[in-house]
TORKEVO-822980 format. One line per field, with one value per residue (C-alpha): x, y negated, z negated; residue in one letter. Coordinates in steps of 0.02 Angstrom, whole numbers, plus 50000, padded with zeros to 5 digits. Example, Ala and Ser with C-alpha at 12.3 -4.5 7.8 and 13.67 -1.06 7.14 Angstrom:
<nodes>
px <- 50615,50684;
py <- 50225,50053;
pz <- 49610,49643;
type <- A,S;
</nodes>
This chain:
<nodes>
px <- 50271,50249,50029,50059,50158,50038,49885,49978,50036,49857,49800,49857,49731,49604,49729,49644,49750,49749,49667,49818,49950,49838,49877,49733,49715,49690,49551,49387,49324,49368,49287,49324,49382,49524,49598,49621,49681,49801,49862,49904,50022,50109,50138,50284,50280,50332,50181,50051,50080,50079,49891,49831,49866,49837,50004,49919,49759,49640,49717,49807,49920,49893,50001,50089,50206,50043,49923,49833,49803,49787,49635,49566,49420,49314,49196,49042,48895,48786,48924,49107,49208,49339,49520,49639,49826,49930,49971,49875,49695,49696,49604,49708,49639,49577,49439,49353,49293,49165,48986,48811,48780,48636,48512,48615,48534,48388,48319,48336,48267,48125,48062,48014,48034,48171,48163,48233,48376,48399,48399,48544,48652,48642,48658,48823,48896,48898,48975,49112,49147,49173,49291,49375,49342,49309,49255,49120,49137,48940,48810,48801,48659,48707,48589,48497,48531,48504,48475,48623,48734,48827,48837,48650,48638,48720,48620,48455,48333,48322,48248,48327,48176,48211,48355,48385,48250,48341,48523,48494,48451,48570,48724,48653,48644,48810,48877,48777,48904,49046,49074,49086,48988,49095,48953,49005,49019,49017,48970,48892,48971,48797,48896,49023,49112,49271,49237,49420,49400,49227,49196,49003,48936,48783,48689,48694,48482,48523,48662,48578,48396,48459,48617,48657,48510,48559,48725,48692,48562,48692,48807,48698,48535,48639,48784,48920,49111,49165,49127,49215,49267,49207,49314,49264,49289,49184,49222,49380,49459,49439,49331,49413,49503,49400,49370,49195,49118,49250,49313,49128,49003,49047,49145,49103,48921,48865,48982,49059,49193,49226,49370,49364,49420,49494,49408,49564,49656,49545,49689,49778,49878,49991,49929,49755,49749,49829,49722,49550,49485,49563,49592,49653,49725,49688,49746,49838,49865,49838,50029,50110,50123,50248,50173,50260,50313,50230,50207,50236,50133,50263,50264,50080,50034,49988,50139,50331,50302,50200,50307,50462,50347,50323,50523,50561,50435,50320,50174,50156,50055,49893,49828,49917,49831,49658,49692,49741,49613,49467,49587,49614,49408,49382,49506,49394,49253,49312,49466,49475,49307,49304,49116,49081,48982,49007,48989,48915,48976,48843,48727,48545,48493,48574,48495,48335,48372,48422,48282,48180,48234,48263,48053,48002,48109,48033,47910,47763,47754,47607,47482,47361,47234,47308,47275,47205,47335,47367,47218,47140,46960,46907,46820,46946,47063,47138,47295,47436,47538,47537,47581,47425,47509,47343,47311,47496,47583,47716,47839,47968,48102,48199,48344,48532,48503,48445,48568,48692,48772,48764,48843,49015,49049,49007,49156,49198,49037,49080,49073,49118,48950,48945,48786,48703,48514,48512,48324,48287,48356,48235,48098,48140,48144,47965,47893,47952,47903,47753,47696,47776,47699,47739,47900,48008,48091,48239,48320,48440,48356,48513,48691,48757,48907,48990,49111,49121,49250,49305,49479,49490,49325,49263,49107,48946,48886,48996,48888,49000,48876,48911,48757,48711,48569,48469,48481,48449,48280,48204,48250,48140,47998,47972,47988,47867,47736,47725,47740,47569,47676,47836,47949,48081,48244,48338,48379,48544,48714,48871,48979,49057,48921,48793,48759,48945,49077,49182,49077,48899,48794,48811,48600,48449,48388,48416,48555,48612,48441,48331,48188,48186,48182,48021,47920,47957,47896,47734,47701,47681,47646,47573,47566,47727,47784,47955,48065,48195,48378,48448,48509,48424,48279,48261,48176,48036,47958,47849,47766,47597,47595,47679,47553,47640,47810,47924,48073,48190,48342,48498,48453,48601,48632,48424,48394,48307,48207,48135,48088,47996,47893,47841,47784,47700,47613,47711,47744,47625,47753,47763,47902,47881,48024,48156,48175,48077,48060,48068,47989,48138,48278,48208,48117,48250,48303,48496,48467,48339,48431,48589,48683,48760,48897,48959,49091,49259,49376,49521,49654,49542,49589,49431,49256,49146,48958,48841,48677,48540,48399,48442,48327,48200,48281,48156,47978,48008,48068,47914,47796,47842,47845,47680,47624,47702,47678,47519,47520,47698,47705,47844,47834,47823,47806,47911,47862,47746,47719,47568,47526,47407,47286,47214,47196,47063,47128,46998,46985,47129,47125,47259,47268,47275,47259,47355,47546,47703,47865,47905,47755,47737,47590,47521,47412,47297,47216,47117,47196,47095,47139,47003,47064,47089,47259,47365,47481,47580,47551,47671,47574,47674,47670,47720,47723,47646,47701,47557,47663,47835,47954,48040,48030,47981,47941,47750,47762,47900,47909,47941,47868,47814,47745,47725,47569,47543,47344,47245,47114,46973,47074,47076,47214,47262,47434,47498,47628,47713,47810,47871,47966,48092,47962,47906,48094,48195,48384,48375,48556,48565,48564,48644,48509,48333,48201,47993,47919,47733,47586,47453,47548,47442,47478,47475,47434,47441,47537,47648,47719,47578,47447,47385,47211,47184,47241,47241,47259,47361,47446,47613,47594;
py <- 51036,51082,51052,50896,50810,50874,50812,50622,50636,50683,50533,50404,50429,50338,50213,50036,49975,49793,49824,49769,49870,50030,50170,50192,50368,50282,50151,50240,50068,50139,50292,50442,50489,50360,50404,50578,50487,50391,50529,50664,50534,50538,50726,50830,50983,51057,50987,51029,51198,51230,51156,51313,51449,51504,51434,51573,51703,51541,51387,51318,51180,50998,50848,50771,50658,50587,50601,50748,50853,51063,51134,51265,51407,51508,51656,51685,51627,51692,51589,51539,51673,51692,51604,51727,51743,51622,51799,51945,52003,52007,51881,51727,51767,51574,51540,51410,51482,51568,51523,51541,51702,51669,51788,51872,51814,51946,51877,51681,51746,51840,51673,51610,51440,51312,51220,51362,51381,51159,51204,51336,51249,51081,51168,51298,51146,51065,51223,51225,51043,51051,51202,51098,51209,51125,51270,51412,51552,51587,51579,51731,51760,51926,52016,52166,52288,52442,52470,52587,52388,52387,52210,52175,52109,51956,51889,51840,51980,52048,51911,51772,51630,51662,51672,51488,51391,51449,51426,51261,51194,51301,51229,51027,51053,51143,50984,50845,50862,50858,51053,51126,51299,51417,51506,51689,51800,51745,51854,52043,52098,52210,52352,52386,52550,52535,52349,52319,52415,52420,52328,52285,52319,52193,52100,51930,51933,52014,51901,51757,51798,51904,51898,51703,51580,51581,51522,51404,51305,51313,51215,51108,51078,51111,51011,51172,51110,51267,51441,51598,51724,51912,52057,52149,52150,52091,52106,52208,52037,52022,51892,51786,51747,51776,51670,51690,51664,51506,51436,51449,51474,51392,51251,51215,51256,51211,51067,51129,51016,51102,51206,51417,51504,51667,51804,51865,51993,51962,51870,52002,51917,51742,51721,51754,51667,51498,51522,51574,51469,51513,51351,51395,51582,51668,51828,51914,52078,51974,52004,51972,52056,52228,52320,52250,52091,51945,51747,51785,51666,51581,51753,51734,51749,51554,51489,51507,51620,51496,51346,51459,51470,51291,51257,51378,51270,51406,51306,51121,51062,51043,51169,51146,50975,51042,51134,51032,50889,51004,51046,50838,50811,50939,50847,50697,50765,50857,50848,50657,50595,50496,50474,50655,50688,50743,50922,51029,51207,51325,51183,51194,51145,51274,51410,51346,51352,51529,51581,51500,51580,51745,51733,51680,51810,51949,52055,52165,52303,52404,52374,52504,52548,52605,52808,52819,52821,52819,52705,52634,52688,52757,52584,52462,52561,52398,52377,52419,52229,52127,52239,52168,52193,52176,52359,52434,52473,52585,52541,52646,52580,52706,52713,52683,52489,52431,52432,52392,52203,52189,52023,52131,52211,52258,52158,51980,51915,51997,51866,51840,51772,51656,51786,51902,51966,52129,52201,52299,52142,52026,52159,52183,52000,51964,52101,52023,51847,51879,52054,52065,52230,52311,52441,52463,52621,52672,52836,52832,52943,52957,52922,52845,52721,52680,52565,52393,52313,52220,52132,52122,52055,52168,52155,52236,52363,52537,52648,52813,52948,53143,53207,53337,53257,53384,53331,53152,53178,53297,53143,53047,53170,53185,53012,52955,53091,52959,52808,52686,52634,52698,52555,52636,52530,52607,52570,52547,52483,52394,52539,52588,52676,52590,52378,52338,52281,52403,52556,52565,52713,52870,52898,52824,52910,52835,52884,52990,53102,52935,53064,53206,53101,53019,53124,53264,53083,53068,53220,53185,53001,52949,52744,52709,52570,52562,52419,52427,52343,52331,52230,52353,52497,52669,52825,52839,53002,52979,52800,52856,52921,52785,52638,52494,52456,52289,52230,52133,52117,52075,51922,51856,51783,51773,51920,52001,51875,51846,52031,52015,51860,51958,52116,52045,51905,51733,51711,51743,51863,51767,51836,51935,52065,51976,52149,52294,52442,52600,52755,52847,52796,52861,52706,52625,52553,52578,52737,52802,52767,52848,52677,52669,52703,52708,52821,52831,52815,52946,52872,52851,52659,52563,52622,52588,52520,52469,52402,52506,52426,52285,52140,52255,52223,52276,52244,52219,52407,52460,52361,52448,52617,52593,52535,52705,52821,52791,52791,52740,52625,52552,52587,52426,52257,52133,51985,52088,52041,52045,51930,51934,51847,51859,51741,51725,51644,51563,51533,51445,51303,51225,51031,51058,51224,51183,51097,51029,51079,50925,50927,51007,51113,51142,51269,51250,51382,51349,51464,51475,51557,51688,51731,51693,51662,51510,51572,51554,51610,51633,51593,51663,51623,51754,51715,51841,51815,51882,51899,51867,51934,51996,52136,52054,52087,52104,51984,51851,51744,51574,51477,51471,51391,51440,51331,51342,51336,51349,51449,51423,51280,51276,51199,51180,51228,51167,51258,51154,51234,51181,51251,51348,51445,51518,51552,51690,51695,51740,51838,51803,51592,51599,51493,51480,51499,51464,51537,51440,51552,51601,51642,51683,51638,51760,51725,51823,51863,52001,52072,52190,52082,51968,51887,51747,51721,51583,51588,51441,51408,51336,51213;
pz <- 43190,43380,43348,43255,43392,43510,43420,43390,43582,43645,43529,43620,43735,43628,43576,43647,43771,43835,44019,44113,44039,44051,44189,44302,44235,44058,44076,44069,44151,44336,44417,44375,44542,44550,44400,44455,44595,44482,44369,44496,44571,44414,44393,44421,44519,44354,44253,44404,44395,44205,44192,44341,44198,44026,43907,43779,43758,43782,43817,43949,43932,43955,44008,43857,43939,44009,43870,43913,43758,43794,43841,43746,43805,43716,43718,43715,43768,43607,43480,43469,43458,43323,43354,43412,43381,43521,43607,43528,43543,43331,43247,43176,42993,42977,42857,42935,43108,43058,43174,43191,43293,43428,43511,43649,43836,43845,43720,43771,43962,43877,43781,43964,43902,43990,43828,43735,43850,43819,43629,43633,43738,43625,43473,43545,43618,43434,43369,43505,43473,43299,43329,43477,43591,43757,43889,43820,43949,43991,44007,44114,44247,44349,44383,44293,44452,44331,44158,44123,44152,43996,43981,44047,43851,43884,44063,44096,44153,44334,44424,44525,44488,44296,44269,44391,44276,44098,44156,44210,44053,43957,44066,44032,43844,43803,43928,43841,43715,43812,43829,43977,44036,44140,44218,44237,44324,44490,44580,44599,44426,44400,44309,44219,44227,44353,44338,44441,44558,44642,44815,44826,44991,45000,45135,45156,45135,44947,44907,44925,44885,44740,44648,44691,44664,44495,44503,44654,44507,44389,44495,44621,44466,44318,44369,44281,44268,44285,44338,44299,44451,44435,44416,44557,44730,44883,45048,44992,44896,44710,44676,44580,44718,44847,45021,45056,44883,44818,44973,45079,44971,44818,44863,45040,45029,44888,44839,44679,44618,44441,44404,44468,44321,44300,44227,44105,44219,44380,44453,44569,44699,44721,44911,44867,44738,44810,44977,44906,44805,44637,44517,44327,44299,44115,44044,44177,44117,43944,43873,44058,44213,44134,43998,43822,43882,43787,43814,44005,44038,44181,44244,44306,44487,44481,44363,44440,44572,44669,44621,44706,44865,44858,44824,44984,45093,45122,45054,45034,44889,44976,44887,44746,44730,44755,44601,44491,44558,44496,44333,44300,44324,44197,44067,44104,44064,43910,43820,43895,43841,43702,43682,43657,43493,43334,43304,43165,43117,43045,42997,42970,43115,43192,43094,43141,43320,43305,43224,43320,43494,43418,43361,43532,43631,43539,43644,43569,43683,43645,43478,43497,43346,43222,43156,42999,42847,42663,42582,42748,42769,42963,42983,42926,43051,43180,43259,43164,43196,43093,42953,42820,42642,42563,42636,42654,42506,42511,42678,42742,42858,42950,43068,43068,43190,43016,42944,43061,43105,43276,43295,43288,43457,43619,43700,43705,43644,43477,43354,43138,43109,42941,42900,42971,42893,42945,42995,42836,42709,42809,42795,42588,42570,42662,42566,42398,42415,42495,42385,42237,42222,42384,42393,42549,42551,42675,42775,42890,42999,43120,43107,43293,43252,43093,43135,43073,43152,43300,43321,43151,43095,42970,42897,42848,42699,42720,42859,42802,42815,42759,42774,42927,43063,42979,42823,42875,42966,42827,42706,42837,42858,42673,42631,42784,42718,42578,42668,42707,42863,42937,43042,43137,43196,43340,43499,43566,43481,43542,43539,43707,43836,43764,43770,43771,43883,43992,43999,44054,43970,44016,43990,43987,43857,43679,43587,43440,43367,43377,43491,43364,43223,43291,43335,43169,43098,43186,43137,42957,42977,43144,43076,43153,43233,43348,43326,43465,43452,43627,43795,43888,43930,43871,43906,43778,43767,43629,43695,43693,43523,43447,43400,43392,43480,43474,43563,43466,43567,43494,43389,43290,43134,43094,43171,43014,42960,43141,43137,42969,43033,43198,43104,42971,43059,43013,43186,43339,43475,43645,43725,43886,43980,44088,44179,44223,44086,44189,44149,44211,44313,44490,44461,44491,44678,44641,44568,44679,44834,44748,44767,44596,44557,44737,44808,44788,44917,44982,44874,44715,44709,44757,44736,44847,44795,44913,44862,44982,44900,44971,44922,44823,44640,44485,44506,44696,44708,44599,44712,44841,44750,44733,44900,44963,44829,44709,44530,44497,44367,44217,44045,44070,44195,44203,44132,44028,43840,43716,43583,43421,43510,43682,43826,43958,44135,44251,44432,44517,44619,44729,44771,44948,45077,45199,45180,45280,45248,45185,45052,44893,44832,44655,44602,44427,44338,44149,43988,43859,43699,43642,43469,43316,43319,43371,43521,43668,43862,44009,44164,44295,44477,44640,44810,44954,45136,45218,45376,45401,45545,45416,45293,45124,44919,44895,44783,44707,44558,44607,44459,44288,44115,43943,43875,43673,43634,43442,43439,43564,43636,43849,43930,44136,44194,44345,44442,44607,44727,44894,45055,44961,44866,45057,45133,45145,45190,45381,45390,45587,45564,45396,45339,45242,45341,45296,45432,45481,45416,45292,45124,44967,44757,44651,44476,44298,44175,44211,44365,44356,44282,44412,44356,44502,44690,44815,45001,45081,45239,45301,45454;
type <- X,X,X,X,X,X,X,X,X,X,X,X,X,X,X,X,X,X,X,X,X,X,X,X,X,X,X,X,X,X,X,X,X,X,X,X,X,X,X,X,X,X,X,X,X,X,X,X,X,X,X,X,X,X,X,X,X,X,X,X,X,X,X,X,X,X,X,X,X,X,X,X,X,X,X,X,X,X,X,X,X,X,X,X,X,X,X,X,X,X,X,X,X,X,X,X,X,X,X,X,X,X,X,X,X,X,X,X,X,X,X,X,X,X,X,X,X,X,X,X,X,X,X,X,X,X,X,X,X,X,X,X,X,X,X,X,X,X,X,X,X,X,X,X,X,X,X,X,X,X,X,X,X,X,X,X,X,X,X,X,X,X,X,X,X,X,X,X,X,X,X,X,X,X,X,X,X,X,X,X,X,X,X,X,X,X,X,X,X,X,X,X,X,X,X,X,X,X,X,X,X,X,X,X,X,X,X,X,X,X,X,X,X,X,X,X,X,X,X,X,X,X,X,X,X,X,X,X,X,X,X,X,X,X,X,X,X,X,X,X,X,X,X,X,X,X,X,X,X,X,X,X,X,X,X,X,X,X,X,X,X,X,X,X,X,X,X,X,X,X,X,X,X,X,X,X,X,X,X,X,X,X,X,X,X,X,X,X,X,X,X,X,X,X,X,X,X,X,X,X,X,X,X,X,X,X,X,X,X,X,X,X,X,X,X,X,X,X,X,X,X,X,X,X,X,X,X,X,X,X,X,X,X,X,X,X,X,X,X,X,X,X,X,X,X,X,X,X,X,X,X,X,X,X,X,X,X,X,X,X,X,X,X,X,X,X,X,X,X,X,X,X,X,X,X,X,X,X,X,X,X,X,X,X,X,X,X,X,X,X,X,X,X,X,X,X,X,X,X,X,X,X,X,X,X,X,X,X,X,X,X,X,X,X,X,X,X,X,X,X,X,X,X,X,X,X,X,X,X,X,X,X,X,X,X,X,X,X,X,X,X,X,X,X,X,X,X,X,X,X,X,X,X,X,X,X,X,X,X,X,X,X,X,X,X,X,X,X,X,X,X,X,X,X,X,X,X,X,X,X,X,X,X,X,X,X,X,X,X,X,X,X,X,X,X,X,X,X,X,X,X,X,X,X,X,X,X,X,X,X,X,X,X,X,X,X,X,X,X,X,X,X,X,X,X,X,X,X,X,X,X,X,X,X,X,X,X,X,X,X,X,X,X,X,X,X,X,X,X,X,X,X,X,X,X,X,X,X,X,X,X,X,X,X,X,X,X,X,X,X,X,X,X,X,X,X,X,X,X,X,X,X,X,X,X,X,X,X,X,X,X,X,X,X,X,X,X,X,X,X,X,X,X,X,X,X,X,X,X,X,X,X,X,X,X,X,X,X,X,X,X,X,X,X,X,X,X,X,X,X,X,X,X,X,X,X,X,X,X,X,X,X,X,X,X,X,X,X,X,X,X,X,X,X,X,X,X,X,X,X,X,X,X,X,X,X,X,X,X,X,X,X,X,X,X,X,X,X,X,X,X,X,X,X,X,X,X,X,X,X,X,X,X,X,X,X,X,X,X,X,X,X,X,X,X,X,X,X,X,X,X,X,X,X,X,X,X,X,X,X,X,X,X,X,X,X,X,X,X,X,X,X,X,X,X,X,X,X,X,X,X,X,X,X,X,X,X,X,X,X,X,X,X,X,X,X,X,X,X,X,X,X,X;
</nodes>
């Protein structure tokens, strides 16, 4: 009875209402601004401080005497998570909130394509809608410091440039329909082990070229209603409630006027939280501030124990009013809103979308000729992608990650995805329709992690496994002596210490037997190729004896039919790496400096972390790596990616030599595609300060375009960029700085891969 009165109460508010009899707050004739205005007046102290904190797990309550239905959150940013009991972490058991699972953030970084990032937010925002769910907490964008980050899976790649131009559109699709984007997690979350307690020690030069360009586009391009605060500490104060980053940065600075939100249990302190910055409180100690107490919500550091301090006159409600201000603007734009769309739940659409990102995000790695194998002549030998069924037969799959749903897991993104076509189903089901005559075999090869479950959600075939890891990879070698073609799926899982939330891995070397298994394989069959599941880099020991290696991410609901169309040639890969894939982890800047994980202090309660790398993040470390020590390279670049075709770049030209810093410049450079193959590009674009009076990157990515050519076809991409492309944060003035000089473009296609250059100068 208590949900139907609130539904009928928060209907009123689309109840027409002759214009003179309607409050202020009401009449969606007058500016927004005034009817905050107009509605706040009308509040009790009471009813302003219930909408600053959770009423239950994810929603906080609204203003029925006024018409202001509850607001409810959600995670994640790769689907709508599964409703949750009022007060328990346990799923509710409903039948009906099932979603579409979409490829985590690597993946959606690695397509390199802003229109991707458009696509995923429109078509999550319809799923939230449908489910009423009016906040999606995400996208994330921290950064990819190093690749041991359990939770690097679900942001956008290592470099500041990127990860700005795919949140942006991200954040103004999920809010087209009326959803809004808490961008998380703001700020210097980069790992995740003693998440609570570690204080990042950073310069102001990193923090702002580095860990927050991404969130300032979210908010100042992307227009984000709300952003979510970061469990650990800067500057010794948590930052969820935090002066410099909310109060300064975020609000002053940059003009936010969305809501601060809680990550659930970064809310530590009443002072600090009514002082700095903090606007809606979720999950404090998620059942209440003692152990076993539940719905204590009014026991949270923002619910009665501020309204005391406000009752004893030791605050006024200044602050108070602030609060709920930025809460009220939020109602407007959500849960008030009466144009908002209509939204779809696991439609068709959304499928398509899915698969769709989940094909372009996939990177081909290496596709060297192929060795010789079962029924392929010396001189018919090629690459070994795409898999050509005319000539490959007999298929083994082999590994544990096929297997295995991966929409289940790894932490708050886990998701009860309406399906889920696991790798080796999608590779069965290619084979059949498109060779009747073909046979896939499978081994497990490995056994890593055999759960199935996650708050309940149970799903997936049973992965119980009695066999010895000896027994499993002499199943493997014999059935691969056999096998035309060998496809092992491993990688990483969402199990704790690998890609999941709370732990970062203990190794960078993959998990379980995945090594041995290998290479006894390419012994007996050296036609393998290596699919890899993951958020995140690996060791690979083997690499250049394996011929043909693919990174699939963690794709979602399509994930195994997007695999099947990259390996056997429906689809074209385009993707390219969002981060840098080390060859070991002295590669690394926070590693090789022996930053992470930081030291603890004398009374073991706060760990100390301070970023010595500074500003030289990924393939800005490794570019200076090189410049001192020769012949350090990555596995692989970042931005690196192959495709089925090739591409020839030509000589670029810019539009002008010389420029202002009040004019723009755009550099143009002819792609033509040289194969046989329709395909896609990612021109990239990295500035070189050829002297600056500071210490600067070699290089930095400040632009980029995919372009989309048929074979033969030539097309011109244009890339612009103007002042802010040539500053750096000057720590001294606190501000951005272009100093006047000759700066050069870098052009190619990876990090590595730079095919053109072009010498301009700043006036």
């Amino acid at each position: 009875m208590k949900h139907i009165i609130i539904a009928f109460v928060a209907g009123l508010a689309s109840i027409p209402l002759q214009a003179q009899n309607v409050p202020v707050y009401l009449d969606e004739g007058k500016p927004i601004e005034q009817r905050i205005d107009d509605a706040l007046a009308r509040m009790t102290l009471d009813e302003k401080i219930a909408v600053i904190h959770a009423q239950s797990k994810f929603s906080s309550a609204g203003v029925k005497r006024l018409g202001f239905p509850d607001l409810w959150t959600d995670d994640g940013p790769h689907g709508v998570r599964p409703d949750v009991l009022w007060d328990e972490w346990e799923q509710a058991g409903q039948t009906n909130d099932s979603c579409v699972a979409f490829p985590a953030l690597t993946c959606l970084a690695a397509t390199w394509n802003p229109d991707m990032a458009r696509l995923y937010g429109e078509s999550l925002g319809e799923e939230a809608l449908y489910r009423n769910k009016n906040v999606i907490l995400g996208p994330g964008v921290n950064i990819y410091r190093t690749p041991l980050g359990g939770r690097n899976f679900e942001y956008m790649g290592e470099d500041p440039c990127l990860a700005s131009r795919m949140v942006v559109p991200y954040v103004q699709g999920l809010q087209s329909k009326g959803v809004a984007a808490c961008v998380k997690h703001y700020a210097l979350n980069n790992d995740e082990e003693y998440r609570h307690q570690v204080n990042v020690i950073v310069s102001d030069r990193a923090l702002h070229e580095i860990y927050l360009p991404a969130f300032k586009a979210a908010v100042q391009e992307g227009g984000a209603w709300a952003i979510m605060g970061a469990y650990n500490l800067y500057q010794n104060q948590h930052n969820c409630h935090n002066a410099t980053m909310l109060n300064k940065i975020l609000k002053h600075d940059w003009g936010f006027d969305g809501v601060v939100i809680s990550d659930w249990g970064g809310c530590h302190d009443t002072k600090e939280a009514i002082e700095n910055g903090l606007d809606l409180e979720f999950g404090t100690w998620t059942n209440g501030l003692t152990m076993g107490k539940t719905n204590a919500y009014d026991s949270y550091f923002l619910a009665d124990s501020y309204k005391q301090l406000i009752r004893d006159g030791k605050y006024t409600t200044k602050e108070l009013d602030d609060k709920v201000r930025r809460v009220l603007r939020l109602f407007f734009r959500t849960t008030m809103n009466r144009h908002r769309p209509v939204g779809f739940l696991c439609s068709e659409s959304h499928y398509e979308a899915a698969l769709k990102i989940a094909q372009e995000g996939i990177v081909l790695l290496k596709n060297s000729p192929s060795p010789v194998g079962r029924g392929v002549r010396s001189k018919d030998a090629a690459s070994l992608l795409p898999i050509d069924l005319t000539k490959t037969k007999r298929i083994l799959v082999v590994g544990e990650n096929a297997i295995k749903m991966m929409t289940v897991g790894g932490g708050s993104s886990s998701l009860k995805a309406q399906h889920e076509i696991l790798p080796l189903d999608g590779i069965r089901e290619w084979v059949s329709s498109h060779a009747p005559n073909g046979h896939i075999d499978f081994a497990r090869g490995y056994v890593g992690d055999t759960i199935q479950s996650y708050n309940g959600v149970t799903v997936g075939r049973s992965l119980y496994e009695l066999r010895t890891q000896e027994e499993l990879t002499a199943e493997a070698i014999e059935k691969a002596r056999q096998a035309d073609v060998v496809i092992f799926i491993g990688g990483l899982n969402k199990s704790n210490h690998q890609d999941c939330e709370g732990h970062d891995r203990l190794s960078y070397d993959l998990p379980y037997a995945q090594n041995e298994v290998i290479e006894a394989i390419l012994k007996v069959n050296p036609r393998l190729v290596y699919v890899n599941i993951s958020g995140n880099g690996a060791a690979l020991p083997w690499l250049k004896d394996v011929p043909a290696i693919v990174q699939a991410w963690f794709i979602g609901s399509e994930a195994g039919k997007a695999i099947a169309s990259v390996l056997f040639g429906e689809v074209n890969p385009s993707g390219k790496l969002p981060f840098t894939w080390y060859a070991s982890l002295d590669q690394c800047g926070a590693h090789a400096t022996n930053s992470y994980p930081g030291t603890w202090r004398d009374d073991h309660r706060i760990i100390d972390e301070e970023y010595k790398e500074g500003i030289f993040v990924g393939y800005r470390w490794m570019d200076r790596l090189t410049k001192d020590r020769k012949n350090q390279n990555p596995l692989f670049p970042f931005g690196y990616g192959l495709s089925y075709t090739s591409f020839k770049l030509g000589k670029v030209t810019a539009d002008k030599r010389t420029m202002t810093a009040n004019e723009q410049i755009t550099f143009t450079i002819p792609v033509t595609n040289t194969g046989n193959r329709a395909g896609a590009e990612t021109i990239q674009l990295y500035i070189h300060d050829k002297q600056a009076s500071v210490e600067r990157p070699l290089k930095e990515l400040k632009a980029f375009r995919k372009v989309y050519l048929q074979p033969g076809e030539t097309k011109q991409v244009s890339l612009t960029i103007d002042k802010a492309a040539l500053s750096f944060y000057n720590d001294q003035t606190g501000q951005w700085t272009a100093e006047p000089g000759d700066f050069e473009a870098l052009i190619g296609t990876s990090s590595k891969q730079i095919i053109g250059n072009c010498c301009f100068t700043l006036r």
